[in-house]
Backbone bond lengths (Angstrom), bond angles and torsions (degrees), N, CA, C in turn:
res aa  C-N    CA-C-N  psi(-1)  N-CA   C-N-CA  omega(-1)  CA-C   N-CA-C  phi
1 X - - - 1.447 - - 1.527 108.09 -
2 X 1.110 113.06 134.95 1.519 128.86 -168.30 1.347 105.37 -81.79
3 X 1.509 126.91 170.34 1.272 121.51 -172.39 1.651 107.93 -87.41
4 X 1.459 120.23 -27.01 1.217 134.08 -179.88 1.804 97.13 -62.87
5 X 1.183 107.20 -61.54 1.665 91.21 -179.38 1.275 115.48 -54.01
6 X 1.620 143.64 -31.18 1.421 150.46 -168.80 1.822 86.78 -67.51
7 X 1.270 126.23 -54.62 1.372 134.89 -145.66 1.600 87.17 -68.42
8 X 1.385 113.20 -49.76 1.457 115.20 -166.40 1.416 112.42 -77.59
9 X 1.696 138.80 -40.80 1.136 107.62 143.54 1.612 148.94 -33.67
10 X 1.384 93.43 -14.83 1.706 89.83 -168.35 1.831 107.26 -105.77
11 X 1.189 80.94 -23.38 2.188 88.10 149.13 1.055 131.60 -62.47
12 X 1.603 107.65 -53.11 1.764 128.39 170.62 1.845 79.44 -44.11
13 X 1.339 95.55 -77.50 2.360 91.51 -163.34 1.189 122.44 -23.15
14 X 1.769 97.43 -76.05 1.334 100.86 176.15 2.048 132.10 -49.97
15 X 1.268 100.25 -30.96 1.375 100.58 169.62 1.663 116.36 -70.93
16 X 1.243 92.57 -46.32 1.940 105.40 168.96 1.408 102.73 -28.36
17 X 1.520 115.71 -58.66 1.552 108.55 -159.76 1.388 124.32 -113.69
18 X 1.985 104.06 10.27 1.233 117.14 159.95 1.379 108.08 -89.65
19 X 1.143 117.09 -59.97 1.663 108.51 -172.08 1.874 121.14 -140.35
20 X 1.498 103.88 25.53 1.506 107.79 170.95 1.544 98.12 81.42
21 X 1.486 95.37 149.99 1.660 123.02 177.55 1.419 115.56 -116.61
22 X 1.267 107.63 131.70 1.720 124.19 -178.73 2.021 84.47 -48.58
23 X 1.820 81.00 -170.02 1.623 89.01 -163.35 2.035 85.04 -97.77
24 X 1.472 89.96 -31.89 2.283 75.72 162.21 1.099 139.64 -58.76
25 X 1.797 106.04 -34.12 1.641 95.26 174.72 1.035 102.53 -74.90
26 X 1.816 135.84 -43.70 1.165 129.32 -162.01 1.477 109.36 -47.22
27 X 1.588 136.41 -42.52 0.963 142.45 158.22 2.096 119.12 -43.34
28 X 1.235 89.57 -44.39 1.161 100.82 -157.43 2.329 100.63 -84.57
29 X 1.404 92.07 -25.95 1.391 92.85 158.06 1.583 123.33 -85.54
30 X 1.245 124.66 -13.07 1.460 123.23 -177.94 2.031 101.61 -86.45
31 X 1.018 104.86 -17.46 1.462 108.12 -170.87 1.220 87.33 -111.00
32 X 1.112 168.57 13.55 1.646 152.13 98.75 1.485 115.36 -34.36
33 X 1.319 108.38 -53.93 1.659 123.65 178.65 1.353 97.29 -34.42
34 X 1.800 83.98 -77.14 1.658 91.55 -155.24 2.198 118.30 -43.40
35 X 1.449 89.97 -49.92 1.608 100.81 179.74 1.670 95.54 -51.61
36 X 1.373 132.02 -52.52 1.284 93.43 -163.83 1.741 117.20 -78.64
37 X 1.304 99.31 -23.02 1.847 99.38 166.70 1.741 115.58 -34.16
38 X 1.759 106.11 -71.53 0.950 111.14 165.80 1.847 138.43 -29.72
39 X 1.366 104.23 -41.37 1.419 114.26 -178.31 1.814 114.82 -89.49
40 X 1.707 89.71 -12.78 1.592 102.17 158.07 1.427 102.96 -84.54
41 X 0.776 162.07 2.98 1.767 150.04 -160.22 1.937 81.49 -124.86
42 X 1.171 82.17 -72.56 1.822 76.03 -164.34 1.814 114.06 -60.47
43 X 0.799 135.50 20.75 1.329 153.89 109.69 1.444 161.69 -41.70
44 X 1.514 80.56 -56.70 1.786 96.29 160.61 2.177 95.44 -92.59
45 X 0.792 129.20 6.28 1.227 123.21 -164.98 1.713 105.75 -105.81
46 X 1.243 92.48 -26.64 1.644 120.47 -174.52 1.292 103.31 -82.42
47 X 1.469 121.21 -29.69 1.631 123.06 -161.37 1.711 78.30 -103.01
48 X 1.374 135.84 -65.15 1.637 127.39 -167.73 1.386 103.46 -46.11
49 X 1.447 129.74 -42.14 1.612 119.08 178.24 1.248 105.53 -54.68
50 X 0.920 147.72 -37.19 1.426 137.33 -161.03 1.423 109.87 -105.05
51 X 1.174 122.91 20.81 1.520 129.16 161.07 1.302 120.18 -75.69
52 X 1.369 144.12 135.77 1.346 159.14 -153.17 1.426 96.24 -136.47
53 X 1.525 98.07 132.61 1.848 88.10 174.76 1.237 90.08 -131.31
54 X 1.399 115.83 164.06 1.735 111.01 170.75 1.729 94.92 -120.54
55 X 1.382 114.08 131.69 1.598 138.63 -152.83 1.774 89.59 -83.64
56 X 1.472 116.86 176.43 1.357 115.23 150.85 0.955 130.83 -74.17
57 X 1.580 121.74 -8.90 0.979 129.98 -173.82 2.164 114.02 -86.16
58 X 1.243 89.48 -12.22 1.602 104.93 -170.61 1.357 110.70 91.02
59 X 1.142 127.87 25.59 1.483 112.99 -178.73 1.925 98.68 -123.69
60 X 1.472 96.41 153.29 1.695 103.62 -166.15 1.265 96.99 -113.38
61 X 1.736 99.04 114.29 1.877 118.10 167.74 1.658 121.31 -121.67
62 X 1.208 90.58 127.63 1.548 121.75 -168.21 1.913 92.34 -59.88
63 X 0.623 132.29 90.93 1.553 125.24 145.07 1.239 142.97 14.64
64 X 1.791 92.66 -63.46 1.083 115.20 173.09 1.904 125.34 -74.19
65 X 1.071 74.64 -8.54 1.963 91.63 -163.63 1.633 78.77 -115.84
66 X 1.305 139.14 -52.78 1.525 116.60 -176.59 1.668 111.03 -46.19
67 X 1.312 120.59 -46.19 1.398 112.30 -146.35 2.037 95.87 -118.36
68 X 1.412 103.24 15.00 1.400 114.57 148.99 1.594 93.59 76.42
69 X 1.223 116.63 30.89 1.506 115.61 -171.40 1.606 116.22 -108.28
70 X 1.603 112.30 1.00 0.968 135.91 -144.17 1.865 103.48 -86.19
71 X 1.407 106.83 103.67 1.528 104.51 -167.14 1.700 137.54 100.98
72 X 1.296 94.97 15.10 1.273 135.26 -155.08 1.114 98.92 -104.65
C-alpha cells in the first residue's frame, strides 16, 4: 500500500467524523480498509514464515513450513 492511499484513508476519517461521507467514499473508504488489512496480514505472514524455532528436542523448524503456510 502506497503512501497516497494511507493519506487518503485518513481524509476519508477525518471527514467521516467532521462532517459525514457520501455513499462513494463510504464505499470507497471500506475498500481502502480492506486493502490495507490485507497488506497487513500478508506481511505479518511473510515475517511468521521465516521464523526458526529450535524444538526441545534440538532440532530447527521453520514455522512456516511446520504449519504448511509457507509461501502463502
Amino acid at each position: 500500500m502506497n503512501d497516497r492511499k494511507l493519506q487518503r484513508i485518513n481524509e476519508l476519517a477525518r471527514k467521516s467524523k467532521a462532517e459525514g461521507l457520501t455513499e462513494s467514499e463510504k464505499k470507497e473508504q471500506a475498500d481502502l480498509r480492506r486493502e490495507y488489512i490485507e497488506a497487513i496480514r500478508r506481511n505479518l505472514r511473510g515475517q511468521l514464515d521465516n521464523i526458526d524455532i529450535l524444538t526441545k528436542e534440538g532440532k530447527i523448524e521453520n514455522l512456516g513450513e511446520k504449519y504448511g503456510k509457507k509461501g502463502h
